[in-house]
C-alpha positions as CSV (number, residue, x, y, z in Angstrom):
1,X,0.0,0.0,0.0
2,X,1.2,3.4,-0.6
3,X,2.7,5.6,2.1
4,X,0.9,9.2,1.7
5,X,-2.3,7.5,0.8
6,X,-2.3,5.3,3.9
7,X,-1.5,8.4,5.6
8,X,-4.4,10.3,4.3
9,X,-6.7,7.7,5.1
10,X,-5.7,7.7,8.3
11,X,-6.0,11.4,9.3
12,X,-9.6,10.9,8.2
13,X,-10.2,8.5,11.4
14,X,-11.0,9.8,14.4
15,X,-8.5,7.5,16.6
16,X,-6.7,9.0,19.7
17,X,-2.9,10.2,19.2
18,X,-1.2,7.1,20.8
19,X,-3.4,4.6,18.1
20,X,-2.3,7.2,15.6
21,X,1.4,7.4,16.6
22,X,1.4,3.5,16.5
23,X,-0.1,3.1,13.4
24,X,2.7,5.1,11.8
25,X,5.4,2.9,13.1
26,X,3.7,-0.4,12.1
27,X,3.5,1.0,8.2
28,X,6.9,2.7,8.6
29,X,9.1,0.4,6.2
30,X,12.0,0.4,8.4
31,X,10.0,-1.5,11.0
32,X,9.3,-4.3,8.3
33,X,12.4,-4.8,6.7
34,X,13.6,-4.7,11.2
35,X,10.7,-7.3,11.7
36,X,12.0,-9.6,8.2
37,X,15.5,-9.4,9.5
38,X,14.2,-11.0,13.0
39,X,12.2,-13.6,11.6
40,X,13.0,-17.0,12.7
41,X,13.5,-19.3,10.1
42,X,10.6,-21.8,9.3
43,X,11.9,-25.5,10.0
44,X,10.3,-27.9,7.8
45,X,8.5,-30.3,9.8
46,X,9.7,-34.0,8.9
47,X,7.2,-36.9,8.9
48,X,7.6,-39.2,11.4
49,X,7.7,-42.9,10.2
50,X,7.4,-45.7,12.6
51,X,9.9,-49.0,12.5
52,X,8.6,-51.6,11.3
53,X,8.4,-54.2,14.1
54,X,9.3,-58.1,13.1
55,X,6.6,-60.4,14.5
56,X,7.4,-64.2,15.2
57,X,4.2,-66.3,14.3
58,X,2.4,-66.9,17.4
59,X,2.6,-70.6,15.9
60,X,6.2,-70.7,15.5
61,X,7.4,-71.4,19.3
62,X,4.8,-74.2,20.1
63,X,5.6,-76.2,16.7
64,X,9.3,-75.9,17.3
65,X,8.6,-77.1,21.1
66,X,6.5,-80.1,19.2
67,X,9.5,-80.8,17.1
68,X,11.8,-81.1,19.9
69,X,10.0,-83.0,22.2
70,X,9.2,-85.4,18.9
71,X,12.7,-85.5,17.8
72,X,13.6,-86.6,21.6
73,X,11.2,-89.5,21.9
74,X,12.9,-90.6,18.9
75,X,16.1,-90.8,20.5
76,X,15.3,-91.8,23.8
77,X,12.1,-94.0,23.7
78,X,14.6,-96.9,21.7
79,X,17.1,-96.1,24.3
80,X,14.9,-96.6,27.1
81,X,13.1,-99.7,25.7
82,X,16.1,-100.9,25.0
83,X,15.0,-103.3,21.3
84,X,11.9,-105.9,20.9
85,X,12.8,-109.9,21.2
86,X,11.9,-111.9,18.9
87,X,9.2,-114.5,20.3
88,X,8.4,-117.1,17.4
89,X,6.9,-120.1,19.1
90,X,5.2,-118.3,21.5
91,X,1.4,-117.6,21.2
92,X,-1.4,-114.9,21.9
93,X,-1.0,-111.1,22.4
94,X,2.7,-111.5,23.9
95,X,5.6,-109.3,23.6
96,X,9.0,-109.4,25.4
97,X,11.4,-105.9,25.0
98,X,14.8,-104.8,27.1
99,X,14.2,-101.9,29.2
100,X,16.7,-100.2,30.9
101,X,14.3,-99.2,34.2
102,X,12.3,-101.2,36.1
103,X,9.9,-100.2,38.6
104,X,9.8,-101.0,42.1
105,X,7.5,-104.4,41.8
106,X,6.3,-106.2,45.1
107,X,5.9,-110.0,43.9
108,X,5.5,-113.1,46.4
109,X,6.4,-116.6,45.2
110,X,5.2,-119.4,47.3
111,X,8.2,-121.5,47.3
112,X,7.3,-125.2,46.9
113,X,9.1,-127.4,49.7
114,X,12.3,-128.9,48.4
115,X,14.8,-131.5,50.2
116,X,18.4,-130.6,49.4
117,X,18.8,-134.0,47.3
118,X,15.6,-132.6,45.2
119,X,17.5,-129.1,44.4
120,X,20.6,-130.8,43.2
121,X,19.4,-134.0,41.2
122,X,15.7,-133.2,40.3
123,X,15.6,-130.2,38.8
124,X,18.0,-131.6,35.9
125,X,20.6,-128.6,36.4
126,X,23.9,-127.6,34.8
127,X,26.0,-126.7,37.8
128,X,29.0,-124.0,37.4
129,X,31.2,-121.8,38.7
130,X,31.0,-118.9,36.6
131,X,31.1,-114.7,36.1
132,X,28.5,-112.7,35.3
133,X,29.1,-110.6,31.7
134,X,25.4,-108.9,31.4
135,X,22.5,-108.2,33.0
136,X,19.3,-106.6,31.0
137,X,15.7,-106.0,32.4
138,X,13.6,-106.8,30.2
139,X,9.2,-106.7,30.1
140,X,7.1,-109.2,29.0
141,X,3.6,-108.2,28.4
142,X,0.7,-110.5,28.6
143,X,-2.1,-108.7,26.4
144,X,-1.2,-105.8,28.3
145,X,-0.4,-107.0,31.9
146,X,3.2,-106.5,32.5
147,X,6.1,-108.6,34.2
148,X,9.3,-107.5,35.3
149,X,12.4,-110.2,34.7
150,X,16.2,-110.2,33.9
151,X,18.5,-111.7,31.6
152,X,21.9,-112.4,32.7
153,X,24.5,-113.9,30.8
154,X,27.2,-116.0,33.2
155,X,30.5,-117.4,31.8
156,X,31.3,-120.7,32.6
157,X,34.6,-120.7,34.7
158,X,34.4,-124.4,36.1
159,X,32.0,-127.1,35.4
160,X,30.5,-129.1,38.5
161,X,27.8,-131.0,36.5
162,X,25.6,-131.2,33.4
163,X,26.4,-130.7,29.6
164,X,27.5,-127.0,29.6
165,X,31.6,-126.5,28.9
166,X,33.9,-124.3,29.7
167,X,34.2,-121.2,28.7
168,X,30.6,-121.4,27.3
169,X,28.4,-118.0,27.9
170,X,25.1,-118.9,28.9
171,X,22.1,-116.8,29.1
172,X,19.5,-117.5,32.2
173,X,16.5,-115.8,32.6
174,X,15.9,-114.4,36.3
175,X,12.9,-114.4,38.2
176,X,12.6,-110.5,38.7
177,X,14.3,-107.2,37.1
178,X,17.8,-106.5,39.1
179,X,18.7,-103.0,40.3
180,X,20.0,-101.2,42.7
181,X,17.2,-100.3,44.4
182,X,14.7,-103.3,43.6
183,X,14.3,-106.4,46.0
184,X,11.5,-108.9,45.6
185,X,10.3,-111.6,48.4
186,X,11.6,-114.7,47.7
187,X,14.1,-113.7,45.5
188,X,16.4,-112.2,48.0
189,X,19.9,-113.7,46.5
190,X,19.0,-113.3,43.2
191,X,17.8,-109.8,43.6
192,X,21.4,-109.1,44.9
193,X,23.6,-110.7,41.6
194,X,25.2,-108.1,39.5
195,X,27.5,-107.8,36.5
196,X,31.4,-108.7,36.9
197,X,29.8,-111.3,40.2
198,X,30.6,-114.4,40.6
199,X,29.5,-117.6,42.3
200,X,27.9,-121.2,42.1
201,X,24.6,-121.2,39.5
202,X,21.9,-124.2,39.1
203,X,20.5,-124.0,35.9
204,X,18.0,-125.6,33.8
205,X,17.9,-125.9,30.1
206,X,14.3,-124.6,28.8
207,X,12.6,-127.5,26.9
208,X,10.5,-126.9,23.8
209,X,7.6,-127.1,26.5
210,X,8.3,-125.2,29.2
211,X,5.9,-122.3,28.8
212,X,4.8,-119.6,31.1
213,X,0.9,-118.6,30.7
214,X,-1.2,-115.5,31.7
215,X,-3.8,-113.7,31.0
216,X,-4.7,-115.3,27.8
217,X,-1.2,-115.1,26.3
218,X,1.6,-118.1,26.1
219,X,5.2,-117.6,26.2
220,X,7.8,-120.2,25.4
221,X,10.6,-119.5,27.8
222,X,12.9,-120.8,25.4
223,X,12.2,-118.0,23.6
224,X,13.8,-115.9,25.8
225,X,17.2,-117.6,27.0
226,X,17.9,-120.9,27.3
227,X,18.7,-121.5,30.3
228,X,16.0,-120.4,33.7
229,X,16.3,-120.9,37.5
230,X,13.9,-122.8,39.5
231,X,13.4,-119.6,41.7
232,X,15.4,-116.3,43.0
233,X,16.4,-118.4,46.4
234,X,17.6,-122.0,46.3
235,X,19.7,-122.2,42.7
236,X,22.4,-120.1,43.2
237,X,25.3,-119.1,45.8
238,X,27.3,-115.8,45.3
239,X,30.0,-114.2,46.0
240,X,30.0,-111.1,47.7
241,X,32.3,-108.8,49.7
242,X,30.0,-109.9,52.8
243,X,30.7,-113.3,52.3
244,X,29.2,-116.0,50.3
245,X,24.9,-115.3,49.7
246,X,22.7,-118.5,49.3
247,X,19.3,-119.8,50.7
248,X,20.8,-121.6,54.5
249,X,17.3,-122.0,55.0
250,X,16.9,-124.7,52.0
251,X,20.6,-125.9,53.1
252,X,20.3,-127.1,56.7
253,X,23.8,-129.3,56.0
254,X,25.9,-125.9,55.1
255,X,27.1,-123.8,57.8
256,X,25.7,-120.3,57.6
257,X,29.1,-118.9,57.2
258,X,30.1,-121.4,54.0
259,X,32.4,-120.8,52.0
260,X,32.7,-121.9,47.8
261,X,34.6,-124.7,48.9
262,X,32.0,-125.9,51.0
263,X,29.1,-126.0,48.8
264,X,31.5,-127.4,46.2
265,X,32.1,-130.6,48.5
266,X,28.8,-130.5,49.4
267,X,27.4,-130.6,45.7
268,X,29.6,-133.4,45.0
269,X,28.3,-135.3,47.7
270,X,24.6,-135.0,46.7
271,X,24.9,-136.3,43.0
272,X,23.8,-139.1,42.2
């Protein structure tokens, strides 16, 4: 706008002196080009962009948890069951598998009455000194009802009696699992034989009809091992850092504190 006009126009309004005197100043152009020198620069405003933010699948930790706890059954359930056995002549719903644990079982066998004569010529035994090699647990299931035994596999050291020789390896099927923690009634000294132990063993070779049935379900022992024990008491004596372990109930001729040399003269004087 022009200066004189502006001017004119405005001594045609009645305003007081001070509106007047400020007027003047605000269209005086020394005041603009002041108020343009004072100007703050204008800062271009930037748009603010959010990061994008990477999001794991809400599926993605349970299937890898799946795929570890699958991949580990797959190592460890074989480990643990230890391998099937093969069971051929046996008949019904029955399976037989290794198993590296055993649970604590609570089993009574009612011992049938035996002279010592009977034990050592009846029961058609191979007697040896020997050293146990192995022992595995092992499950046999009976359409679904389960029983804990052990195979153990003896070397034969000396030969007392029967058709085994030595140096043979023989595997005998026990009458319960072994462990360190495990102990079955009535099978108190073979509940304690372990691997690298030796002693004095009584057993018998399985025919093609011993068989062991339950719950609808036949197993032919020989299946298993060849050889079996009559039961976890009478068949065996061991040696132990406590002495020699056998039944003295069964053996009212041996003192309590025998020794292998003892039940060796003793044996010998029982066969027929």
């Amino acid at each position: 706008m022009n200066t004189s006009v502006y001017m004119r126009t405005l001594n045609t309004i009645t305003a007081s002196d001070s509106l007047k005197l400020r007027l003047q100043q605000l269209s005086s152009p020394a005041l603009k080009e002041g108020s343009k020198s004072k100007a703050r620069p204008v800062r271009r405003a930037t748009r603010w962009q959010p990061r994008p933010v990477r999001r794991t699948s809400r599926w993605l930790v349970p299937a890898t948890a799946c795929v570890a706890l699958v991949l580990m059954a797959a190592i460890v359930y074989p480990v643990v069951r230890g391998g099937t056995i093969d069971l051929p002549h046996s008949r019904g719903n029955v399976r037989a598998s290794y198993t590296l644990f055993a649970p604590h079982v609570k089993t009574h066998y009612d011992l049938v009455y035996l002279t010592e004569y009977e034990i050592i010529n009846d029961w058609t035994t191979d007697i040896f000194y020997g050293t146990v090699e192995e022992i595995r647990n092992i499950s046999i299931s009976f359409n679904g009802d389960v029983s804990y035994q052990a195979i153990a596999k003896i070397k034969v050291n000396e030969v007392l009696h029967g058709d085994v020789a030595y140096g043979d390896v023989i595997s005998v099927l026990l009458p319960c699992p072994i462990g360190q923690w495990l102990w079955i009634e009535d099978t108190g000294v073979i509940s304690q034989l372990r691997a690298g132990m030796s002693g004095i063993f009584m057993p018998r070779k399985y025919m093609e009809d011993d068989t062991w049935e339950q719950n609808g379900a036949i197993l032919v022992l020989s299946d298993i091992t060849d050889y079996g024990l009559g039961d976890g008491e009478r068949f065996a004596f061991l040696e132990t850092s406590q002495g020699l372990v056998f039944a003295d109930f069964a053996y009212p001729s041996l003192p309590k504190d025998a020794g292998l040399d003892d039940v060796r003269a003793f044996i010998e004087a029982q066969l027929d």
